[in-house]
N, C-alpha and C positions, 0 to 999 in steps of 0.2 A: 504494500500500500504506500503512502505516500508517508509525509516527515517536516520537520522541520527542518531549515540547515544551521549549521554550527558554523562559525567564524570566529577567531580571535576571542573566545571568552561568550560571544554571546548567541544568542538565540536568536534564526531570523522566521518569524512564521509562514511570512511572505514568497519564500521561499519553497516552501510547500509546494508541491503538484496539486493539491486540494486546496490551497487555497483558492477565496472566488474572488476575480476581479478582471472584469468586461476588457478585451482587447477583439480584431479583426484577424484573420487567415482566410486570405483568397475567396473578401467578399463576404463569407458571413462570421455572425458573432458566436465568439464562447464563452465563459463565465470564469472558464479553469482551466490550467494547461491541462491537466490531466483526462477533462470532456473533450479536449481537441486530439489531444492524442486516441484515446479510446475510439473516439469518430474514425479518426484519420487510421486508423488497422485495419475499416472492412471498403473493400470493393462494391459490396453491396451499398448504394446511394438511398437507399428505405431505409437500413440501419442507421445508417452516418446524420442521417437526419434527426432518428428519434434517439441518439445518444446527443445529438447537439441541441434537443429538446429539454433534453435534463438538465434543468441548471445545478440539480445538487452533484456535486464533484462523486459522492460515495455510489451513488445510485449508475450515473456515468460508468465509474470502473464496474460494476458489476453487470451493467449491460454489455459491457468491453470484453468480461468473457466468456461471450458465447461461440461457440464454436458451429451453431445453428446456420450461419452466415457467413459470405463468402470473404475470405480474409484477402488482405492486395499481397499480391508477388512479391512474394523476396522480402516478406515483413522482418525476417531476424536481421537479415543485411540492414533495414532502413530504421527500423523503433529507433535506434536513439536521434537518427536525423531528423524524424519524426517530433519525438519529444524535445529535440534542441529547437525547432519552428514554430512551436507552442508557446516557448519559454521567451524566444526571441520576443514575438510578438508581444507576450505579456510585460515583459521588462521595459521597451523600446518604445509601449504605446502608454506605459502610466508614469509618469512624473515621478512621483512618491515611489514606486517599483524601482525603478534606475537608479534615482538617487540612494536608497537602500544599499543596490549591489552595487554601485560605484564607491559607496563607503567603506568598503570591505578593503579597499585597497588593496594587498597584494598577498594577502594572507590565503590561507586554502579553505577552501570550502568541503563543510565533510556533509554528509549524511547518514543516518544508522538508521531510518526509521522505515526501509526497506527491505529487499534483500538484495546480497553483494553486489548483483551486478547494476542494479539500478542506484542504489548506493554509491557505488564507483560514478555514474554514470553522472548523473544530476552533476555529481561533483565536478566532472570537466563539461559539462555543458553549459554550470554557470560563470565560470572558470571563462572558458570561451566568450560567453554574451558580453560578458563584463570586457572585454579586452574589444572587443568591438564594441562597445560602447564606447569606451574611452577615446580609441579611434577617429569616430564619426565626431565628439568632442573637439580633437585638435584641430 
């Protein structure tokens, strides 16, 4: 499931996969990176719509795994680009977002409140967003 992230001493909740806060991906809206993600897994465009109907992030992940519906090509190759496009989004379109993980400055970013590999995962993706941010910054 989802987490909060750890930086330097503190807690960021914002950080979270489940956390909600409105951003755009190709047009239309989602609540949570983790309802964009979850969407963005099935081929089938009926699913993708009633998981981006959900605005509760929990309820999202668990329509996320169903395996009833046709999943897109090559999903293990692509989740985490997936979930880095989610994040991007989310970070790049809220003020208060960015500013958060621009504060982080150069420190690492962990997370525990998944499993390893999304753990690991999170952790360079916002690692990454943050560095393009800073970027488009200079």
């Amino acid at each position: 499931m989802g987490g909060p992230g750890f930086c330097n001493g503190r807690t960021y909740n914002c950080f979270d996969n489940f956390f909600s806060q409105g951003f755009v991906v190709d047009g239309k809206k989602y609540m949570s990176s983790e309802q964009c993600y979850q969407a963005s897994k099935f081929a089938d465009d009926s699913w993708h719509e009633k998981i981006r109907q959900t605005w509760n992030p929990h309820q999202a992940w668990s329509l996320g795994q169903s395996r009833e519906h046709e999943l897109i090509p090559d999903l293990e190759e692509k989740k985490e680009y997936l979930m880095y496009k989610a994040n991007y989004a989310k970070f790049s379109q809220n003020e208060q977002l960015e500013k958060n993980l621009l504060d982080t400055g150069d420190y690492e970013i962990n997370f525990i409140g998944s499993s390893p590999f999304w753990n690991a995962a999170n952790g360079r993706i916002l690692t990454k967003i943050r560095e393009e941010l800073r970027k488009g910054r200079g």
